[in-house]
C-alpha positions as CSV (number, residue, x, y, z in Angstrom):
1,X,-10.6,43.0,-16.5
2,X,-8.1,41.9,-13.7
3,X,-5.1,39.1,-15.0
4,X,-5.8,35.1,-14.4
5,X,-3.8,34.7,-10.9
6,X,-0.3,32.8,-12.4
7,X,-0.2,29.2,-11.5
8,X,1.7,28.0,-8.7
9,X,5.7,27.8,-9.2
10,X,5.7,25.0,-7.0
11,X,3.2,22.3,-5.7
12,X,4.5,20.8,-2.6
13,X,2.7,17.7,-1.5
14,X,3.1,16.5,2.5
15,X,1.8,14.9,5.2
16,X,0.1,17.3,7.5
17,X,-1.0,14.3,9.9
18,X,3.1,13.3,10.7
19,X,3.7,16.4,13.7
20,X,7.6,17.1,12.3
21,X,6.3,17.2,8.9
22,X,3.5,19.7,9.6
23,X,6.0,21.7,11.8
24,X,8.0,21.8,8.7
25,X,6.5,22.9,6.4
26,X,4.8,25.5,8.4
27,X,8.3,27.2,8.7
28,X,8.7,26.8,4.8
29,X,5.1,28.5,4.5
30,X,6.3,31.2,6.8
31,X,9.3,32.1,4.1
32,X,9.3,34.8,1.8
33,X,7.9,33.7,-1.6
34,X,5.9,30.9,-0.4
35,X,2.7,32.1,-1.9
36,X,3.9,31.6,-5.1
37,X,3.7,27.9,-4.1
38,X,0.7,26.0,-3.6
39,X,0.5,23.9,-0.5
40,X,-1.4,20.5,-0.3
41,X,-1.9,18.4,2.7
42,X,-2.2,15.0,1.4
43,X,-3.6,13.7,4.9
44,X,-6.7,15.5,4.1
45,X,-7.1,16.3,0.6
46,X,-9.5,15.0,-1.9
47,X,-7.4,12.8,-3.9
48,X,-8.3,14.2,-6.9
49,X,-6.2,17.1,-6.1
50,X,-3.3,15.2,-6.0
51,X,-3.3,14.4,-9.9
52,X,-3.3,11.2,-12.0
53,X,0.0,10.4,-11.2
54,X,-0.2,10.4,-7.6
55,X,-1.7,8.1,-5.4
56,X,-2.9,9.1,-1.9
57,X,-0.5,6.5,-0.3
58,X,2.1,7.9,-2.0
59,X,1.9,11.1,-1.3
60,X,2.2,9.8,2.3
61,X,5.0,8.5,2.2
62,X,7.3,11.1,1.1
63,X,7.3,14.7,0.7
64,X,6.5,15.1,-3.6
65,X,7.0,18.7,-5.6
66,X,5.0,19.2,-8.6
67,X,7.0,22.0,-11.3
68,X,5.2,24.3,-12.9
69,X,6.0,22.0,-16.5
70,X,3.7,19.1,-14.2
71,X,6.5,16.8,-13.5
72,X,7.1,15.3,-10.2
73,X,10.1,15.2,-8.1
74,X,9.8,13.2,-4.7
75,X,11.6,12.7,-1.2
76,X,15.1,14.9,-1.0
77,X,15.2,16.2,-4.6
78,X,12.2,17.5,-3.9
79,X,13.0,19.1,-1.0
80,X,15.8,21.1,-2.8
81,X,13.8,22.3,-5.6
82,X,11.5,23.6,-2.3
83,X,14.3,25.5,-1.2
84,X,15.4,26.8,-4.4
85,X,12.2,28.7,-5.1
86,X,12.8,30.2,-1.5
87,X,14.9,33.0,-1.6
88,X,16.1,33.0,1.6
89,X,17.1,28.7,1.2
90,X,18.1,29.4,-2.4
91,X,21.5,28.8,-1.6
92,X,20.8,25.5,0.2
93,X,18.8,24.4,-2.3
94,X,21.8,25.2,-4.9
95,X,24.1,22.7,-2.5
96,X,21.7,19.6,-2.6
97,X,22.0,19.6,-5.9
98,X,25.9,18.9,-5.9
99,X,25.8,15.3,-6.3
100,X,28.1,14.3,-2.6
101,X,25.9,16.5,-0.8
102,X,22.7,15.2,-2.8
103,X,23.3,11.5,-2.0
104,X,24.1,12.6,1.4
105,X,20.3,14.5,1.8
106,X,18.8,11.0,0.3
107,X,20.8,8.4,3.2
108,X,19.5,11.7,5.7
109,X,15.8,11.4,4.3
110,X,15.6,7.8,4.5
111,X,16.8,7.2,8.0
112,X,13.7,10.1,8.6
113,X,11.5,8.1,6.6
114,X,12.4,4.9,8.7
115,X,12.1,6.4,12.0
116,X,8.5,8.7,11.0
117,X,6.4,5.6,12.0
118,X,7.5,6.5,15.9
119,X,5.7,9.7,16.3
120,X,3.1,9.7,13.2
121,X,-0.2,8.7,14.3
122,X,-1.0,5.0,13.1
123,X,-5.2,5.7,13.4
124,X,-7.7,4.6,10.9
125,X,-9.1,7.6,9.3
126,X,-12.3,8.3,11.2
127,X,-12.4,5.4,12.5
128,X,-15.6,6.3,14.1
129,X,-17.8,5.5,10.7
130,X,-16.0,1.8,11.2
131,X,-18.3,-1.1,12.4
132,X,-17.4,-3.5,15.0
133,X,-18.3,-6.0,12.1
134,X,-16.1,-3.8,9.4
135,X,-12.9,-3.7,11.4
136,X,-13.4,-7.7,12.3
137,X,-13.3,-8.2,8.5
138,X,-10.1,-5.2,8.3
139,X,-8.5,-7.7,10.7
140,X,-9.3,-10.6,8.4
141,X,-8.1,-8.7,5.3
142,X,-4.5,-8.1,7.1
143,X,-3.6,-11.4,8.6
144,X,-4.8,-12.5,5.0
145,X,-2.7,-10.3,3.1
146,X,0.1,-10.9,6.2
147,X,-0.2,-14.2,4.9
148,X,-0.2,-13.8,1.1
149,X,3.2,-12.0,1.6
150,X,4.4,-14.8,3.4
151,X,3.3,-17.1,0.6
152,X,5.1,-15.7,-2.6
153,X,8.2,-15.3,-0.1
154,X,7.9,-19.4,0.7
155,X,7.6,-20.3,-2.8
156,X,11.1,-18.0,-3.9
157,X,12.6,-19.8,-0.8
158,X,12.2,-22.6,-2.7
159,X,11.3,-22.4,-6.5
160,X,14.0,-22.1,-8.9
161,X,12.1,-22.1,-11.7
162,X,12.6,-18.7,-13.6
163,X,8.9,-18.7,-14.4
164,X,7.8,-19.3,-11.4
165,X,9.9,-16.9,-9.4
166,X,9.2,-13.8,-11.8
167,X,5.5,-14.6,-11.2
168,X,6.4,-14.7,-7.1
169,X,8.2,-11.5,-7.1
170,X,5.9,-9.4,-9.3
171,X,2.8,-10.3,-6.9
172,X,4.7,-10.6,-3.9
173,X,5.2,-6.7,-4.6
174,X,1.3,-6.2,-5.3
175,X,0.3,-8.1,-1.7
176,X,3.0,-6.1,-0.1
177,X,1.4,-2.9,-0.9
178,X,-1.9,-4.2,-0.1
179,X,-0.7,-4.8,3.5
180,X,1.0,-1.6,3.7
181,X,-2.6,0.1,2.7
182,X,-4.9,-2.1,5.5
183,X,-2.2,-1.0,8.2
184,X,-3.4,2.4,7.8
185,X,-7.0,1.7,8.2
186,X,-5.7,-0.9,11.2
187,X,-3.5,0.1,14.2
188,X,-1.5,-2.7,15.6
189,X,-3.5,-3.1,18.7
190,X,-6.6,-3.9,17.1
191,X,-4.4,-6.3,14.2
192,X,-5.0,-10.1,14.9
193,X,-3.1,-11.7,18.1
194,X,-2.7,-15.0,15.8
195,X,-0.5,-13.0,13.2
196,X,2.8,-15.1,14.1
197,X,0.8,-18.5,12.9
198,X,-0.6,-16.6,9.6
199,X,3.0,-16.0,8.4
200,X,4.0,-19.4,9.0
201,X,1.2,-21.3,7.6
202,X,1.3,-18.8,4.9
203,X,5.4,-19.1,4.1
204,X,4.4,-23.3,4.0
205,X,1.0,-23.0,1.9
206,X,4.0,-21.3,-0.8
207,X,6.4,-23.2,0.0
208,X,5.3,-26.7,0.1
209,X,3.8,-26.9,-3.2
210,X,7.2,-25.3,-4.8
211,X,8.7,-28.2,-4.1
212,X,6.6,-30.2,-6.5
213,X,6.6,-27.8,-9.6
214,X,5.5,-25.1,-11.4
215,X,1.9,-26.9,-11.8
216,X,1.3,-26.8,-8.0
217,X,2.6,-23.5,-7.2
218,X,0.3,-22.0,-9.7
219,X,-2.9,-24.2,-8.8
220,X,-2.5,-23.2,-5.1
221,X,-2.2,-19.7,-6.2
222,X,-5.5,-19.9,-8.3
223,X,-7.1,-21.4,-5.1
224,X,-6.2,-19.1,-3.0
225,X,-7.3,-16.4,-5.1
226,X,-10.8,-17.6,-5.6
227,X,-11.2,-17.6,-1.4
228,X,-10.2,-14.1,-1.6
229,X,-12.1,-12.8,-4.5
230,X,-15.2,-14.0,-2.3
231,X,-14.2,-12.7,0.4
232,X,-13.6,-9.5,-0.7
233,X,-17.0,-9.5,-2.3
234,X,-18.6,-10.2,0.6
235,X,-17.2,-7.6,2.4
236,X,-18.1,-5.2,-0.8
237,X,-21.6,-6.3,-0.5
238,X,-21.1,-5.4,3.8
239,X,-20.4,-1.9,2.8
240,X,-23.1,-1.5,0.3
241,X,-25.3,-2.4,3.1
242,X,-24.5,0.7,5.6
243,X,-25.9,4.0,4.9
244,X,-23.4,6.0,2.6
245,X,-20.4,7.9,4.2
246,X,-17.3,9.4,3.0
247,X,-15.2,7.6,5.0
248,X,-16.3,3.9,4.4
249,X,-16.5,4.9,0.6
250,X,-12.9,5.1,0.5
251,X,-12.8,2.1,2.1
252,X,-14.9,0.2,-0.3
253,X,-12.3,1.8,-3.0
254,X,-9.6,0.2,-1.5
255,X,-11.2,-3.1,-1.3
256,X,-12.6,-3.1,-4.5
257,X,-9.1,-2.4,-5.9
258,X,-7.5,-5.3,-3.6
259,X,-10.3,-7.7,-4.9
260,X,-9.5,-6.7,-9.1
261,X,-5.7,-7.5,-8.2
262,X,-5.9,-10.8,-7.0
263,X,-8.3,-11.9,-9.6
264,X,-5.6,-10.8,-12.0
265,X,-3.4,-13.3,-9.9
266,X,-6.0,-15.7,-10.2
267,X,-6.6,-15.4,-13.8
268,X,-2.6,-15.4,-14.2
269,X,-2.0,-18.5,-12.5
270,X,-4.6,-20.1,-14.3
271,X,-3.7,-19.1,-17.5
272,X,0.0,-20.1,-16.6
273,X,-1.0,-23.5,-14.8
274,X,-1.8,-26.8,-16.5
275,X,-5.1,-26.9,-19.0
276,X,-7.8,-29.3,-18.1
277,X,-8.8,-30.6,-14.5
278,X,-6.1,-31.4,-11.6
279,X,-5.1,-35.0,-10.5
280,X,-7.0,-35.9,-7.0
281,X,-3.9,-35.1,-5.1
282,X,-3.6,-31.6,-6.8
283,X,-7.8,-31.7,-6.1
284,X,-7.2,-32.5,-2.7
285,X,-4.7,-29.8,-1.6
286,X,-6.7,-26.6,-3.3
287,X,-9.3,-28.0,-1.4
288,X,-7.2,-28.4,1.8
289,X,-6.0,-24.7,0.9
290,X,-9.5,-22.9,0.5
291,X,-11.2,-24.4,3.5
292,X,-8.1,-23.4,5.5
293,X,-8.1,-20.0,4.2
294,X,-12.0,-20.0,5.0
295,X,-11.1,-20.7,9.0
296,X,-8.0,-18.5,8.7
297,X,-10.5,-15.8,8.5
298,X,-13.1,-17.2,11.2
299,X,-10.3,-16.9,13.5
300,X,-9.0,-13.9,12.2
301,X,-12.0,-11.7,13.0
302,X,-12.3,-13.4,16.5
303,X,-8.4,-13.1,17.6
């Protein structure tokens, strides 16, 4: 009876879709003792083989090493435990570990990082199995969350209510990474035209009711959140619609997840925001604020 093969030493994450990266690694593939690794193009990999503790986008983003133990190491530290289980770049791996040469590879990997949107292609996945009618709504869904970042950023311009701000920079984070997720599904020329006017209206829809209080800030929030959870839905139901297919079931996984995080914001500013029904002016402006976020999105998927 032969021996289980031995697990991996190494499992080295990477974007085979960014050309320098690919190029890379090939070289690193090419070095004695890199079959002991295992290699895993995150571009194209079922995400399941990334683990638990790895999202796609992630993985994306920066190079990730998996030890043998399962822990992960990302960007520059992971590149030196790479070279340390190469013989030949052992002793290179041995030097990014001295801490002045280590902080030096991180400041060297981040300017890379910042400059890998140049040359990496910025294409939906298959875009082909994307409707005319899906990417109008993709467009919709960025300038939206294009202008959600710009509301949490208009109410800390203003708000100084602890409360208040903790609340704005917690889901400030969660709408930035929700923009950062559509932008792969949306190059920029097919993004809205109108996006200038959705990060000003959306800085003022936050920052406007700031100046009147926690009560405001947090009923404009649950407002807005209510548009988007129906929107969201719809766009669900859209999906559910088409004939099945990989790609626009990853897709619907996306937007599913986008649409259980801002209910969460919904059900949070709720929960935070006064008990019992608004005055008419508070009645007025959620009003004001859904049926402009409704036209936001007519426009939206037209420009």
């Amino acid at each position: 009876m032969s021996a289980p093969p031995s697990p991996p030493v190494l499992t080295v994450y990477y974007d085979g879709a960014c050309p320098v990266c690919s190029r890379e690694i090939a070289m690193y593939r090419r070095q004695p003792g890199a079959d002991a690794c295992a290699w895993v193009d995150a571009s194209a990999a079922d995400p399941a083989l990334l683990g638990p503790d790895l999202e796609p986008s992630q993985a994306l983003a920066r190079l990730h090493v998996r030890r043998a133990d399962g822990s992960l190491v990302a960007g520059a530290r992971g590149f030196a435990l790479l070279w340390q289980a190469l013989p030949r770049l052992r002793w290179l791996g041995r030097l990014a570990s001295v801490p002045p040469l280590r902080w030096v590879l991180d400041g060297g990997y981040a300017m890379f990082l910042a400059a890998r949107p140049l040359w990496r292609p910025k294409t939906p996945p298959a875009h082909e199995a994307i409707t005319p009618a899906l990417e109008a709504e993709l467009r919709s869904d960025h300038a939206g969350e294009t202008g959600a970042v710009q509301i949490y950023r208009g109410i800390l311009a203003v708000s100084g209510n602890p409360a208040v701000r903790t609340f704005a920079e917690h889901h400030l984070a969660t709408e930035q990474s929700h923009l950062d997720r559509i932008e792969q599904w949306l190059p920029p020329g097919r993004r809205s035209r109108l996006l200038p006017a959705w990060r000003i209206a959306g800085w003022v829809t936050g920052a406007l009711p700031a100046l009147f209080g926690p009560a405001a800030v947090y009923r404009t929030i649950a407002a807005v959140e209510t548009f988007v959870d129906r929107h969201y839905q719809a766009q669900l139901d859209m999906i559910d619609a088409l004939p099945p297919d990989a790609v626009r079931g990853e897709l619907r996984a996306l937007l599913e997840e986008c649409q259980a995080d801002e209910v969460g914001h919904r059900e949070e500013a709720q929960s935070l925001g006064p008990a019992g029904h608004p005055g008419p002016v508070l009645a007025a402006w959620a009003a004001v604020v859904g049926s402009g976020s409704a036209f936001a999105v007519r426009l939206a998927r037209r420009f």
